[in-house]
C-alpha positions as CSV (number, residue, x, y, z in Angstrom):
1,X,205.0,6.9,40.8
2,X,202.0,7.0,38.7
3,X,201.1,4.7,35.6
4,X,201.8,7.9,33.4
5,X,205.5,8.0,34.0
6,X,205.6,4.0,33.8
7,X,203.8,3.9,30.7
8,X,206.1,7.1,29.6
9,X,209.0,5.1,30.3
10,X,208.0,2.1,29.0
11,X,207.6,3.6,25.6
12,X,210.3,5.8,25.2
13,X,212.4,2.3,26.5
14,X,210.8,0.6,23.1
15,X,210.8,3.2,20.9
16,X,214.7,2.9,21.5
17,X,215.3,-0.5,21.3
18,X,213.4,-0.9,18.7
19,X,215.4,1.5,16.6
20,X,218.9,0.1,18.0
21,X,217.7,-3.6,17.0
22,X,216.9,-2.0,13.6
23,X,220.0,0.0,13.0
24,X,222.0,-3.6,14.0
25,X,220.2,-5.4,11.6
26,X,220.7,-3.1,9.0
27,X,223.9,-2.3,8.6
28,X,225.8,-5.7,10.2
29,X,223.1,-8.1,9.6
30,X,223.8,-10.5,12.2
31,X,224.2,-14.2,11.0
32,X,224.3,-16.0,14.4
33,X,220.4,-14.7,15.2
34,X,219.1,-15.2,11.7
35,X,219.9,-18.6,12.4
36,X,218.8,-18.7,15.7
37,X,215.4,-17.6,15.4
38,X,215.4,-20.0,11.6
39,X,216.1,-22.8,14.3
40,X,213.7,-22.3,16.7
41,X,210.9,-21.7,14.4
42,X,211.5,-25.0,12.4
43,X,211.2,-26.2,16.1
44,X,208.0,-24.6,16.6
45,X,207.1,-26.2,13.6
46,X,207.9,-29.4,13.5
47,X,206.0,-29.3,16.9
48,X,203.1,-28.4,15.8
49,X,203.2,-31.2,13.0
50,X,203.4,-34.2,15.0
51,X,201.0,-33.3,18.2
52,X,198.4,-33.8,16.1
C-alpha cells in the first residue's frame, strides 16, 4: 500500500463524515451534543482561569 491510497482514503473518509455530521446537524439539530461540547468548553475555561 502506498501513502497515495492512504492519503486517498483518508480523504474521501472525511470528506464523508464531514458532510454526514453536517447533514445531522442541519436538519435534527442534536440537543444532547450542543450541550455536550457547551459543557466541556466552560470546562476548558474555567481551567484556564484559575491555573494562573
Amino acid at each position: 500500500m502506498t501513502w497515495q491510497s492512504v492519503l486517498t482514503g483518508y480523504g474521501c473518509g472525511l470528506t464523508f463524515g464531514f458532510g454526514i455530521v453536517y447533514l445531522i446537524y442541519l436538519f435534527e439539530r442534536p440537543r444532547w451534543f450542543i450541550n455536550s461540547f457547551e459543557t466541556i468548553t466552560h470546562e476548558m475555561i474555567y481551567i484556564v482561569q484559575f491555573s494562573h
